[in-house]
N, C-alpha and C positions, 0 to 999 in steps of 0.2 A: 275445719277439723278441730279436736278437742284432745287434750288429753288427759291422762287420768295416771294415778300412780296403784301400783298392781308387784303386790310381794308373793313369795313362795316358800314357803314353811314346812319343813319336815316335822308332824305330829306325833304325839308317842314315839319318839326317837331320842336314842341317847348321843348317837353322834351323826353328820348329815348322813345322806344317804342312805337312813333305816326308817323308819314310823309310815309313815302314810305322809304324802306332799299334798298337802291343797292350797288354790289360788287364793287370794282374799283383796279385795276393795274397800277401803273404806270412804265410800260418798258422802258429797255434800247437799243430794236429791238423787232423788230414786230413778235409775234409766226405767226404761221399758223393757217389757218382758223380753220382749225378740231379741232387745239388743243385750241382757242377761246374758239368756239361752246363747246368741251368737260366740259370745267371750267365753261362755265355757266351752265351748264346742271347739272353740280357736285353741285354747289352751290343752283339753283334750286328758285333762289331770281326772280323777273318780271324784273331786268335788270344788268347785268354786264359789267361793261366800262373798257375800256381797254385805255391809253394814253401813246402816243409815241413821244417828242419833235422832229421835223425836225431838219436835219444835216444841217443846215446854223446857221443863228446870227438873227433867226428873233424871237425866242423864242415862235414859236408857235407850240402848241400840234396838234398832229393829234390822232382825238378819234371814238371811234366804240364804238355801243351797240350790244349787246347781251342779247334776253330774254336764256328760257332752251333747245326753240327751234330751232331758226331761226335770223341772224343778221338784224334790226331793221334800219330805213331812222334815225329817229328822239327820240330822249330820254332827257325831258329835267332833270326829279328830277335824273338821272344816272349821268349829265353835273352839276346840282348843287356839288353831291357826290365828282364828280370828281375835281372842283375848290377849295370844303375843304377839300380835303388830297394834292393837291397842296402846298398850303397857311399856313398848319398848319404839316403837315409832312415832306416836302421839304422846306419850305422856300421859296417860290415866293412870291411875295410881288406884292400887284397892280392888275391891270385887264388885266385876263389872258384871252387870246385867242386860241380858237379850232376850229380845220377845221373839216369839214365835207365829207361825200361823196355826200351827196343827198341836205340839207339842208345850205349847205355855210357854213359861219363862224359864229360862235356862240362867244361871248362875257361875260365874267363874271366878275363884280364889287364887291369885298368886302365892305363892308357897317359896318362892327362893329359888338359885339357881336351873334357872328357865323352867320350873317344875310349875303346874298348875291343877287345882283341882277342879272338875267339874261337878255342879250340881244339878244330876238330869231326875226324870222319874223315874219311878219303876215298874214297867210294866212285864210282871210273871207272864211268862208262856203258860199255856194250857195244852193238858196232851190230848193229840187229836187222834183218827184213825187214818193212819199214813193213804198218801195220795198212789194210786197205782203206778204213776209213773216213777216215784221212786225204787221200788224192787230192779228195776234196771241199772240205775246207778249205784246200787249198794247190794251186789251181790253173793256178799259176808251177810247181809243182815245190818243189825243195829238193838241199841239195848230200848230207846225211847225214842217218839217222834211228836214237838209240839210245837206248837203257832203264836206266833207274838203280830201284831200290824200284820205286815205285808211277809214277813219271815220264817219259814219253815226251819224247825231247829233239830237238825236229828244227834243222838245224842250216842257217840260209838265208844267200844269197850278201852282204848287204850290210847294216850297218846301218839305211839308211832302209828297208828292208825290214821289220825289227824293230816300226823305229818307227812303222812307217806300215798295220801287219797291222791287220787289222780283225777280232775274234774273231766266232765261230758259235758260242756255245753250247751249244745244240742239239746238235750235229755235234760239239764235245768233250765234251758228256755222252753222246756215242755211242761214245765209247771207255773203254768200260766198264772202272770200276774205275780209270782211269787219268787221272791230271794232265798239263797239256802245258807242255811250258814252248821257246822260242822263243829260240834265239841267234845270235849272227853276231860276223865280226872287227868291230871299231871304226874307223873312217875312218880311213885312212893320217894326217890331217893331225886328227885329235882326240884327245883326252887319254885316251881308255879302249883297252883290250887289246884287251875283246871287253864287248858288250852283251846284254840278252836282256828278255825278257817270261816270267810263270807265269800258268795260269790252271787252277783247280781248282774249278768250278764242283759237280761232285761232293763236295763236302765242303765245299760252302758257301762257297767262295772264288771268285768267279767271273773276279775279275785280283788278283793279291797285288799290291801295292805295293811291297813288297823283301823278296826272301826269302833270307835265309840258310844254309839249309838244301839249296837245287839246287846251293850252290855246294860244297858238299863232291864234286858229281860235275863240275858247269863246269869248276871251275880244273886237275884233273887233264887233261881232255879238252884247253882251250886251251894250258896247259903243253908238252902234248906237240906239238900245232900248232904252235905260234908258237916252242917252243925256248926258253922262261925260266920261272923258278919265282915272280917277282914280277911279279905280273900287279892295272894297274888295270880296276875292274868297273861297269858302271853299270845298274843295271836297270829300261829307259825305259819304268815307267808314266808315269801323268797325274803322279802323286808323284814318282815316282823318287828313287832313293838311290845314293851311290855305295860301293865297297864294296873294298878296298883286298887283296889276296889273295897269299897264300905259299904252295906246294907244299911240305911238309917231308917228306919220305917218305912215311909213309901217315899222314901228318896234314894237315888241310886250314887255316891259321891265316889268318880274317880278320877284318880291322878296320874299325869303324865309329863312329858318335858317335851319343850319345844324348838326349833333352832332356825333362823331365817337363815335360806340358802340364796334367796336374789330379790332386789328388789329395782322393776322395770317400771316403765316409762310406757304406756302403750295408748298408740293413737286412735280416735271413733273420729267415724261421720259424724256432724252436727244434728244434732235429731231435730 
């Protein structure tokens, strides 16, 4: 038997108990996939990250997500998780960088009191002609419907709307292949730009808690809406997290705070 050290991070959270929780590892050699996939699937969290430093002098991690399913392109609240057990269990200091397989290299700035900024892409949605199976889930309508990766973004008139959807399941595992994620402007008289819901019940997420990653395509799409490139973010699960966001050209930078709630001890087979 072997064992390995394995922390749990509330992301996009101001205090425990709110942002999104992901697992994260940081190895000294890469497991195998299976036994990846197994540990998240053990742990059972919407994402477990796995970070591996490259054998040269460049200091840069190579990192993988893992929902309980299936390994994942793009995870950003798993890449915040992962930059504060860097920073505050290891001792790196400064802005770490992680490569990607799908997504390039990801960048992460400390900012001070558990806050960190992320530097992802941006990738704009494009509006598409809404999928049929949608008019069952969204029997109000919608004002916009468009596609970023694998993400259906549809776009409704009003925050309480947001806050008050009631998902189907069912009816989003019928949009095969496809995650949905849910947004709208912020209340004239409240503190966020624009708000939103994800649910990827297909990959084993059935409502993400905060996800970082829709927002490399949100913030370009409300920028262009709303006319400014600093936009605040709130993404109203039962959790929710607030998520602080910049347009910089075709860089998406946002920020959030992080807070270790455990950190275990957990045992593998020898591989």
């Amino acid at each position: 038997m072997r064992t390995l050290s394995m922390f749990q991070i509330d992301a996009f959270a101001e205090r425990l108990f709110t942002g999104n929780p992901a697992a994260v590892l940081i190895l000294d050699e890469w497991l195998d996939d299976a036994m990846c996939q197994a540990i998240a699937a053990e742990n059972n969290l919407a994402e477990t990250a796995f970070a591996c430093r490259r054998d040269d002098e460049s200091g840069i991690f190579e990192l993988r997500w893992f929902t309980p399913t299936q390994e994942v392109a793009f995870c950003g609240h798993a890449t915040l998780a992962t930059a504060h057990v860097l920073a505050t269990a290891y001792g790196i200091g400064g802005e770490i960088t992680f490569a990607t397989r799908e997504v390039g290299m990801l960048r992460v700035r400390p900012e001070g009191d558990r806050a960190y900024t992320l530097d992802l892409p941006s990738l704009p949605p494009r509006e598409i002609t809404p999928p049929q199976a949608l008019a069952g889930l969204f029997p109000s309508g919608w004002r916009t419907v468009l596609q970023a990766m694998d993400n259906l973004f549809v776009v409704l008139e009003s925050e309480a709307e947001v806050r008050g959807y009631n998902p189907d399941m069912v009816g989003i595992l019928a949009l095969t292949g496809l995650s949905l994620c849910i947004t709208a402007p912020g209340d004239a008289a409240g503190p966020f730009d624009f708000v939103s819901r994800y649910f990827a019940p297909g990959v084993g997420i059935p409502e993400d808690p905060v996800t970082g990653s829709i927002h490399s395509s949100l913030v370009p799409y409300w920028a262009d809406r709303l006319g400014r490139n600093a936009l605040a973010a709130f993404q109203a699960s039962r959790r929710g997290g607030r998520l602080d966001c910049r347009l910089a050209d075709d860089r998406v930078q946002v920020t959030g705070r992080a807070l270790t709630f455990m950190e275990a001890e957990i045992t593998l087979p020898v591989q």
